[in-house]
Backbone as JSON, one array per atom type, in Angstrom:
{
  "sequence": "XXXXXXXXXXXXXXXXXXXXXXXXXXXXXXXXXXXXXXXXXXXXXXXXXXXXXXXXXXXXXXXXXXXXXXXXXXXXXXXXXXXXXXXXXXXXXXXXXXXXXXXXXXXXXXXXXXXXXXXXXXXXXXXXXXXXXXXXXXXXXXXXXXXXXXXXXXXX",
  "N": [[38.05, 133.61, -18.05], [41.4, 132.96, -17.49], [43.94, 135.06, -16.55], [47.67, 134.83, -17.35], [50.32, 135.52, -14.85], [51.85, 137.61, -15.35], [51.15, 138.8, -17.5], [48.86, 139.76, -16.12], [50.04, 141.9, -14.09], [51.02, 143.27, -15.72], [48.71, 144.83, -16.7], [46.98, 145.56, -14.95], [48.93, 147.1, -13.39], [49.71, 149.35, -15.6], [47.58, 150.18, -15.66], [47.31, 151.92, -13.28], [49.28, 153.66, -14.3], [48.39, 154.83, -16.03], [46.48, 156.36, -14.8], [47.63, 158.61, -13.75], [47.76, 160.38, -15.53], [45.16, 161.68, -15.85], [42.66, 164.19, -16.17], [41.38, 166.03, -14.22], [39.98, 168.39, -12.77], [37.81, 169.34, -11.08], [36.16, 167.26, -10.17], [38.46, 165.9, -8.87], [39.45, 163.2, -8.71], [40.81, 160.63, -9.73], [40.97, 158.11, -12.89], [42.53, 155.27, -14.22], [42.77, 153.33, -16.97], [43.6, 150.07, -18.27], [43.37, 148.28, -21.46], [43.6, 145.54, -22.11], [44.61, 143.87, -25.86], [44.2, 141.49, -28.1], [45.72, 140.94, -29.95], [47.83, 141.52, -28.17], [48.61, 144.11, -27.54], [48.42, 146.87, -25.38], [45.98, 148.89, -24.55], [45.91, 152.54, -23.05], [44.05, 154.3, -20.89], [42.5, 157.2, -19.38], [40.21, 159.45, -17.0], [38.87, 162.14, -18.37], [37.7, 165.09, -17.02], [35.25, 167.59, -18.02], [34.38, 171.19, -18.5], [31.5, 171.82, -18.4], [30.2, 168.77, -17.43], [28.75, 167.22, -18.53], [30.35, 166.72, -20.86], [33.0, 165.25, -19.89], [34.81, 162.52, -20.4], [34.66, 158.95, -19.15], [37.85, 156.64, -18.18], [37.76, 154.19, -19.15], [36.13, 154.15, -20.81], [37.53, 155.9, -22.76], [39.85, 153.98, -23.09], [38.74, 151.96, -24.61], [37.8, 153.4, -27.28], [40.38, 154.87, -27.88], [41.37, 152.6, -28.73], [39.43, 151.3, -30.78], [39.89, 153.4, -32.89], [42.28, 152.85, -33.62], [42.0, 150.88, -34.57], [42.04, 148.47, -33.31], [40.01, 145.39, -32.1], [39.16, 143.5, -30.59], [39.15, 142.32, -27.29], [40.6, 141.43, -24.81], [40.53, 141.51, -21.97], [40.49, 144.12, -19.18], [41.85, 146.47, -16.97], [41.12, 148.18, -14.07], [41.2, 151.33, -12.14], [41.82, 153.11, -9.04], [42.32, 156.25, -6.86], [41.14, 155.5, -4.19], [41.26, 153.68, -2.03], [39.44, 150.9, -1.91], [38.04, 148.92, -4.06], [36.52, 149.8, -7.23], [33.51, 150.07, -9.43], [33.29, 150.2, -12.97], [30.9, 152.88, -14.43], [27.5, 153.41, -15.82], [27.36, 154.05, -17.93], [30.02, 153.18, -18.7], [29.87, 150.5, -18.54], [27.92, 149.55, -20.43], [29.15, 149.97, -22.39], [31.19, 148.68, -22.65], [29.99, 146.46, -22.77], [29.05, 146.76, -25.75], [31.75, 146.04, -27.0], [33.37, 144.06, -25.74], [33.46, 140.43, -25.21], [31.06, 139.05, -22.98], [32.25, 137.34, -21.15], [34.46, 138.52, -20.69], [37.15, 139.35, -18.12], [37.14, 141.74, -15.95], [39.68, 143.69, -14.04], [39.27, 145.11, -10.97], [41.43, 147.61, -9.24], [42.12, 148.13, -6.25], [43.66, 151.38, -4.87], [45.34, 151.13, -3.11], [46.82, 148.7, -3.67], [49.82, 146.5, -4.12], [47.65, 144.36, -1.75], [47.82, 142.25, 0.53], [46.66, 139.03, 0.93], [43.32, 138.68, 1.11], [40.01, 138.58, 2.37], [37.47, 139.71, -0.14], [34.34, 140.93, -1.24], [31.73, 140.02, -0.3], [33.17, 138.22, 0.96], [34.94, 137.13, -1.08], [37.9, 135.41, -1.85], [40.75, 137.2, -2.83], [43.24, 138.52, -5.13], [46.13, 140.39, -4.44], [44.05, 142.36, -2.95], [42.35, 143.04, -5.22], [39.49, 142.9, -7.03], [38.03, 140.39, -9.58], [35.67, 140.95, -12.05], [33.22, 140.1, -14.78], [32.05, 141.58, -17.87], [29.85, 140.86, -18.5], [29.02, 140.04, -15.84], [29.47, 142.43, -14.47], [26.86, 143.82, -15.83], [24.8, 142.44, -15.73], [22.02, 141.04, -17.96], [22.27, 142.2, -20.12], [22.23, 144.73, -22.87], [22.84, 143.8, -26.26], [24.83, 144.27, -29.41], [23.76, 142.27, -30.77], [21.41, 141.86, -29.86], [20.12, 143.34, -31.8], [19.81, 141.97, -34.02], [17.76, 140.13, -33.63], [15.08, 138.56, -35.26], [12.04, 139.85, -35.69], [8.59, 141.0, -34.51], [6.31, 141.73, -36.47]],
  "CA": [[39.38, 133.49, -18.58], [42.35, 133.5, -16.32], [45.19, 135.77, -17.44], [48.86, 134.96, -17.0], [50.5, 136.43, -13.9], [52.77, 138.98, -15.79], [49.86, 140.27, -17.88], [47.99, 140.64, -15.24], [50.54, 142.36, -13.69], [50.92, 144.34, -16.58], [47.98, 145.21, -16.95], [46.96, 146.19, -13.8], [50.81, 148.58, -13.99], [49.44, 150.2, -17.03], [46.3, 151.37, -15.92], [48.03, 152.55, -12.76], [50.41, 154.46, -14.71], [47.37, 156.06, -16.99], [45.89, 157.16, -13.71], [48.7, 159.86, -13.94], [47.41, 161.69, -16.77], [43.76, 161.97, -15.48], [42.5, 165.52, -16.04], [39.99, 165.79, -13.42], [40.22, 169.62, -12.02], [36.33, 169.07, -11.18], [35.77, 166.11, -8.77], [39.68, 165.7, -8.17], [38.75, 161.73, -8.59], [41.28, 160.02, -10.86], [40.56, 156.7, -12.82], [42.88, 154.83, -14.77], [42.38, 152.05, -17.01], [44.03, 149.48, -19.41], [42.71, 147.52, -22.21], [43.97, 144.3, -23.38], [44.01, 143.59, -26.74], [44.04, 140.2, -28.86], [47.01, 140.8, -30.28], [48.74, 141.82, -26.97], [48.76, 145.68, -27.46], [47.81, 147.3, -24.06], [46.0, 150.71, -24.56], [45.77, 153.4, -21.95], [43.23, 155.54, -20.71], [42.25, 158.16, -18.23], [39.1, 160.4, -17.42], [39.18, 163.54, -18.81], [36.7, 166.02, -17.23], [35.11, 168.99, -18.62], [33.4, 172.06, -17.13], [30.1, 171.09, -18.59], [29.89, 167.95, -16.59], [28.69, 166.14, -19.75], [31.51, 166.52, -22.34], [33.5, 164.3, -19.63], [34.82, 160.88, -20.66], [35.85, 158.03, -18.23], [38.96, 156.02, -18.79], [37.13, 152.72, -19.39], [35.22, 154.23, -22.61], [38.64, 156.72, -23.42], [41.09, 152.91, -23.45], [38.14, 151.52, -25.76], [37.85, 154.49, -27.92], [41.08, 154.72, -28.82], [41.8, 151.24, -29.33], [38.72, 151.37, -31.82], [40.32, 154.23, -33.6], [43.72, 152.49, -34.01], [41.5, 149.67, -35.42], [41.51, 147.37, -32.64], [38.21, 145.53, -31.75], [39.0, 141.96, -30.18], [39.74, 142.73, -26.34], [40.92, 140.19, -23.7], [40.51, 142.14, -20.43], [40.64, 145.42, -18.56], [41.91, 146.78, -15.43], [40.51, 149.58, -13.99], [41.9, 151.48, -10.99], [41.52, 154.83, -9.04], [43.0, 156.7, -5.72], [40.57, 155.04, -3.7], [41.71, 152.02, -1.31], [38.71, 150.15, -2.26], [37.83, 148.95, -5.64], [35.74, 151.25, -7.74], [33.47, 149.25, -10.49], [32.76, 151.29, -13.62], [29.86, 153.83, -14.3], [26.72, 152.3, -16.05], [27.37, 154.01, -19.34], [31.21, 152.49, -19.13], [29.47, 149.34, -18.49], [27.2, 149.48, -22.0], [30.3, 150.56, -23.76], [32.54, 147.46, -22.84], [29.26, 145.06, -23.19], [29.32, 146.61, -26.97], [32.78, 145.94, -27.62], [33.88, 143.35, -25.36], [32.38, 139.37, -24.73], [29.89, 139.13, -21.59], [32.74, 137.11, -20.38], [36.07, 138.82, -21.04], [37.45, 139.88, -17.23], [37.65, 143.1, -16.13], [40.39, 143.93, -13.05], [38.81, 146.44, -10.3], [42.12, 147.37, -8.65], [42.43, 149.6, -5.49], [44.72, 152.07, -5.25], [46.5, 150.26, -2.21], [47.3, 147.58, -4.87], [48.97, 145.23, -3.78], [47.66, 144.06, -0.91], [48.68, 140.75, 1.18], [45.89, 138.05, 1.06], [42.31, 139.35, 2.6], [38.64, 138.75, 1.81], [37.0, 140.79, -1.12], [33.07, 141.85, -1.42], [31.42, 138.88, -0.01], [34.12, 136.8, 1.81], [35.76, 136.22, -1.73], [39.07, 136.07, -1.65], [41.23, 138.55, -3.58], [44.5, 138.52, -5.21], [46.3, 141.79, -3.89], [43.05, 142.77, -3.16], [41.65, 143.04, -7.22], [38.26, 142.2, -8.17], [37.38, 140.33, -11.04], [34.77, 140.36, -12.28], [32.87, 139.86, -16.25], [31.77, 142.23, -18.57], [28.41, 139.78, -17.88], [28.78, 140.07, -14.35], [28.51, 143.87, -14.41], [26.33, 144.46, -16.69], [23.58, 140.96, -16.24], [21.18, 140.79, -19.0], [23.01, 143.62, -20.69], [21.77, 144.73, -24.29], [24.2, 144.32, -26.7], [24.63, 143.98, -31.03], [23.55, 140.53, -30.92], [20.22, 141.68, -29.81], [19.52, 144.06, -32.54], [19.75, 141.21, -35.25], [17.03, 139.05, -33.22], [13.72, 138.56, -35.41], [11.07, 141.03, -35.04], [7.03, 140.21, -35.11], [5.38, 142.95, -37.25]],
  "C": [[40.39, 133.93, -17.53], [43.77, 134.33, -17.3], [46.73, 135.36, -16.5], [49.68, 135.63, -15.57], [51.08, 137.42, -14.19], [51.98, 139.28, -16.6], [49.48, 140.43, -17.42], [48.3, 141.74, -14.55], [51.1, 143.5, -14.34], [49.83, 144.94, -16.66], [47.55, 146.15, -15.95], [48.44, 147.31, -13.46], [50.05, 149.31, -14.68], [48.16, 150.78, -16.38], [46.64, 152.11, -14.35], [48.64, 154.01, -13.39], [49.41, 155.32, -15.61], [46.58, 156.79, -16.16], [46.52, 158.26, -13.67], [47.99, 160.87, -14.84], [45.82, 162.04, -17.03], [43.54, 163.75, -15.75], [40.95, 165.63, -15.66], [40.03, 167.37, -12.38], [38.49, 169.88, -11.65], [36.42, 168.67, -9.68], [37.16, 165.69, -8.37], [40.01, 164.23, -8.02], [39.38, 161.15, -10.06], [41.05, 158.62, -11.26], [41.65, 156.27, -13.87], [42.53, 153.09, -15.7], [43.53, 151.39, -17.98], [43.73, 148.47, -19.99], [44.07, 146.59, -22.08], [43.64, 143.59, -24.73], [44.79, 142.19, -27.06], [45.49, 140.25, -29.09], [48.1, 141.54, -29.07], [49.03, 143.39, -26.67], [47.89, 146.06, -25.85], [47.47, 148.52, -24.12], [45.63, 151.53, -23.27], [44.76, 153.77, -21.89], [42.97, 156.42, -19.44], [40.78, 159.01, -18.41], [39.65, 161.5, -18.0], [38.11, 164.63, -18.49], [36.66, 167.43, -18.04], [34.18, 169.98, -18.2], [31.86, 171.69, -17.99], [29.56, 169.86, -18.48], [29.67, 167.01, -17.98], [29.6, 165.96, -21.0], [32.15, 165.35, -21.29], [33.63, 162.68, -19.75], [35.5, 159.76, -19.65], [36.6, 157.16, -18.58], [38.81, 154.91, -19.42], [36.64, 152.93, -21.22], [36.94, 155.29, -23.4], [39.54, 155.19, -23.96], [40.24, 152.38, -24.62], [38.19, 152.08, -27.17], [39.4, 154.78, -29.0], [41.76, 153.57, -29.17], [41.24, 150.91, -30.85], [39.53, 152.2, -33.06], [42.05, 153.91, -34.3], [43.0, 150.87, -34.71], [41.28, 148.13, -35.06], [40.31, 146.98, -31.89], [38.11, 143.95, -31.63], [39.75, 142.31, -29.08], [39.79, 141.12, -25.62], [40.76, 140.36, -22.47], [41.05, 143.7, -20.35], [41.18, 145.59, -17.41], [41.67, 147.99, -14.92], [40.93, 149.88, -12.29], [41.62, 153.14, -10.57], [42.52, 155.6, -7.9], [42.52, 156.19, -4.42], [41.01, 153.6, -3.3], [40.49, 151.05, -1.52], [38.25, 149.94, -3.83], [36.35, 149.52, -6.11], [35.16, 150.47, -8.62], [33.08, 150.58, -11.99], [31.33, 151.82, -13.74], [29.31, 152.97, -15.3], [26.86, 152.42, -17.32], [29.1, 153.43, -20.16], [31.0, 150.99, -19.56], [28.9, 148.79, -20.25], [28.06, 149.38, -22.64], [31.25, 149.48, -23.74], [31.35, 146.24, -23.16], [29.28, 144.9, -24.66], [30.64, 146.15, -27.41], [33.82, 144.67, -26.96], [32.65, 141.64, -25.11], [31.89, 139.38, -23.45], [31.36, 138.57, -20.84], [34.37, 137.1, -20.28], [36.05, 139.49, -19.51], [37.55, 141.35, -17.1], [38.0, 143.14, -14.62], [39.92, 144.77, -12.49], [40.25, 146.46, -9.38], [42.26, 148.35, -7.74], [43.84, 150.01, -5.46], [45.71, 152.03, -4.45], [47.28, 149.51, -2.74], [48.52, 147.44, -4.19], [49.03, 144.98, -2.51], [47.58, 142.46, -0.26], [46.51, 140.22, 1.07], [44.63, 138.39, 1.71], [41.35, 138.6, 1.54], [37.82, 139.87, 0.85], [35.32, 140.81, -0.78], [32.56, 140.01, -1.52], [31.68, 137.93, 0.52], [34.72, 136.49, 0.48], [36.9, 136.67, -1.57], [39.74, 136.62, -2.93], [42.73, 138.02, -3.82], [45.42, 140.03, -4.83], [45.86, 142.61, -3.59], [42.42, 143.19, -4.31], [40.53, 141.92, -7.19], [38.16, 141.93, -9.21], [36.57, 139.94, -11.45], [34.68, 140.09, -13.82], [32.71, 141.38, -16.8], [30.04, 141.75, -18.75], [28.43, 140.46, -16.57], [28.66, 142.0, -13.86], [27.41, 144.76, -14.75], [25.0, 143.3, -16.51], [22.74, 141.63, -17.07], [21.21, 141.9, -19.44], [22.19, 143.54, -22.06], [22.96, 144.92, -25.12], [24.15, 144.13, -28.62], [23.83, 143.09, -31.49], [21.9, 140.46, -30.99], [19.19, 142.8, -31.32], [18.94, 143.14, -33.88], [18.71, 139.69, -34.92], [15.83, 139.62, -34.4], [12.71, 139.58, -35.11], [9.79, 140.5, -35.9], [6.93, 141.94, -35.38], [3.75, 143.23, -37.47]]
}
């Protein structure tokens, strides 16, 4: 799915701008993200570490999370972004968490934190729009497990 140039451009803004409110006094390693939803709502998120390494949530599952909780649960794309001049893809349990809640082939924006940059080659010779990867929610995740498979048949 191709997105618009001013949502994308929103989008990619917004999870910029949720990079701000990272609380990462840990690894010092901010991530911002922003959902797109169906009905056009754009939710925020940010990590949030915590000193027991495992309470920490990353921004990818925080923008889902509370989208869920506000009752939205038909996404259109992500953009995900960090401090890092190269694009960052999400962690494997962000990955699970957008295969449950998003289609294999809803986009998701990797945007470095140079953003934007003039015309170059991305990860492979492809080329890049301000340098931003996009990839799937498929394409990160291939032969992901997801709801769909729980309701397959079972031999007994």
């Amino acid at each position: 799915m191709s997105l618009p140039v001013d949502t994308r451009e929103e989008l990619i803004q917004t999870a910029i701008k949720a990079k701000l409110y990272a609380y990462v006094p840990y690894s010092k390693f901010r991530v911002g993200a922003a959902l797109l939803c169906a009905d056009g709502t754009v939710i925020k998120g940010c990590n949030v570490e915590n000193a027991s390494y495992g309470g920490t949530i990353c921004a990818e599952r925080t923008a889902i999370l509370k989208a869920i909780s506000e009752g939205k649960k038909d996404f259109v794309a992500m953009a995900v972004t960090t401090d890092v001049p190269a694009v960052i893809s999400p962690c494997g349990i962000c990955r699970q968490v957008l295969r449950e809640f998003c289609h294999v082939d809803t986009p998701i924006l990797l945007v470095p934190a140079d953003y934007p940059r003039g015309p170059q080659q991305g990860y492979a010779g492809e080329p890049t729009q301000g340098g931003v990867r996009v990839e799937t929610v498929g394409g990160l995740l291939p032969l992901g497990f997801g709801p769909e498979e729980l309701e397959l048949p079972r031999v007994v």
